[in-house]
Residue, then its C-alpha position, 0 to 999 in steps of 0.5 A: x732126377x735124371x732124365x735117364x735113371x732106369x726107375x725113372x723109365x720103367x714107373x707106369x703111370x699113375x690111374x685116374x678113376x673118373x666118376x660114374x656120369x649121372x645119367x648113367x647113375x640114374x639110368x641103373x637106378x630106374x632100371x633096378x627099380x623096373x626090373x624089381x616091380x616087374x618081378x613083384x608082379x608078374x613072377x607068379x610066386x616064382x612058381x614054375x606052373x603059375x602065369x597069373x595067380x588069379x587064374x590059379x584052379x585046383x582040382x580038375x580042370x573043366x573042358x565043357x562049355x563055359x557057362x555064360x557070365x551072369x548079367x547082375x555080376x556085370x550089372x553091378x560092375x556097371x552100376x557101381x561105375x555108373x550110378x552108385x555116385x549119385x544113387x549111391x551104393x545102397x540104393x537109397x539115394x540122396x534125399x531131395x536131391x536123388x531119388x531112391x532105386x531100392x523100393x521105387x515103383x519104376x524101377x520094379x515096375x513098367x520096363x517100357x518106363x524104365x529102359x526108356x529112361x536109361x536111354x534118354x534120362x530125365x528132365x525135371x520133377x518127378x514123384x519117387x516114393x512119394x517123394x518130390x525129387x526135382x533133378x536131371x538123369x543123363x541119358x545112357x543110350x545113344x546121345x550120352x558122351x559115351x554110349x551103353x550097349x543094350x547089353x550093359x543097358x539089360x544088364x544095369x536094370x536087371x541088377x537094380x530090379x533084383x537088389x536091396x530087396x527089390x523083386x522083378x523079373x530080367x529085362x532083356x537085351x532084346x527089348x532094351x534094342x527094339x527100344x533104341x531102336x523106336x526111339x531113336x530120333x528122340x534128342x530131348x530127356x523125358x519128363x514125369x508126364x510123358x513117361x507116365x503117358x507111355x504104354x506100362x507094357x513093352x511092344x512085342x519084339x518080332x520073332x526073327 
């Protein structure tokens, strides 16, 4: 072909389509895949008066004080993350190897014993029920890999002395504190002879 037929020079040259790089492929992908689980979670139904549907009310709104959250709901958050493992979920333990809380004489008796206990834990054979349970317990309070707060401490015993039958009074954050407090230097779990040797009663916690 001549060089100057005019086809020749007025023939636009032909397109080349290059792919898509895979890494921007994968970029796109990761995104859609984002922006769908963002709007599964958190489009609140695509409802316009709706920012997390669990916190959805009907009815009026309450503008009073709110009532303070109840320490046997916490208990039971806090036991159930804590103890039920060994414990289990029921109470009843694991026979011969952990003892019993439903039905056990310290935990609806002394609560000098028992918030002594949750601070320090626990070394070597105690008696449950009758029962022979030779076994560690960690401590919970100061000294544990990570620490209860006297309110999480009140809050565990008061669910364990009001559940699978069990029936005790509170115990309350005061007391729990004024105990970490007394026995604060003490590095070593108790054992059966020395809780037993413990007042049964709490010490009065001074009036401020």
């Amino acid at each position: 072909m001549n060089s100057h037929d005019p086809h020749h020079l007025t023939q636009p040259p032909a397109e080349r389509h290059a792919p898509i790089p895979g890494w921007l492929l994968t970029v796109g992908v990761m995104l859609a895949f984002w922006a769908g689980g963002y709007l599964f979670f958190y489009s609140g139904g695509f409802r316009g008066d709706v920012f997390d549907p669990g916190q959805i009310t009907w009815g009026p709104v309450s503008t009073g004080p709110v009532a303070p959250p109840d320490p046997k709901v916490i208990g039971k958050r806090l036991y159930t993350a804590n103890c039920a493992q060994c414990h289990q979920a029921s109470g009843l333990g694991q026979a011969g190897v952990y003892p019993p809380l439903a039905g056990s004489e310290w935990v609806t008796g002394s609560k000098n014993r028992l918030i002594s206990i949750l601070h320090k834990g626990i070394a070597g054979p105690i008696n449950v029920k009758g029962a022979l349970y030779n076994n560690n317990m960690p401590a919970w309070g100061d000294g544990a890999p990570v620490p209860l707060k006297d309110e999480q401490i009140a809050a565990i015993l008061t669910y364990i002395r009001s559940e699978w039958g069990n029936i005790a009074d509170a115990i309350q954050v005061a007391d729990v504190a004024a105990k970490r407090k007394e026995i604060a230097a003490r590095t070593s779990p108790w054992s059966e002879k020395e809780l037993l040797a413990l007042p049964s009663d709490l010490p009065a916690v001074p009036t401020k």
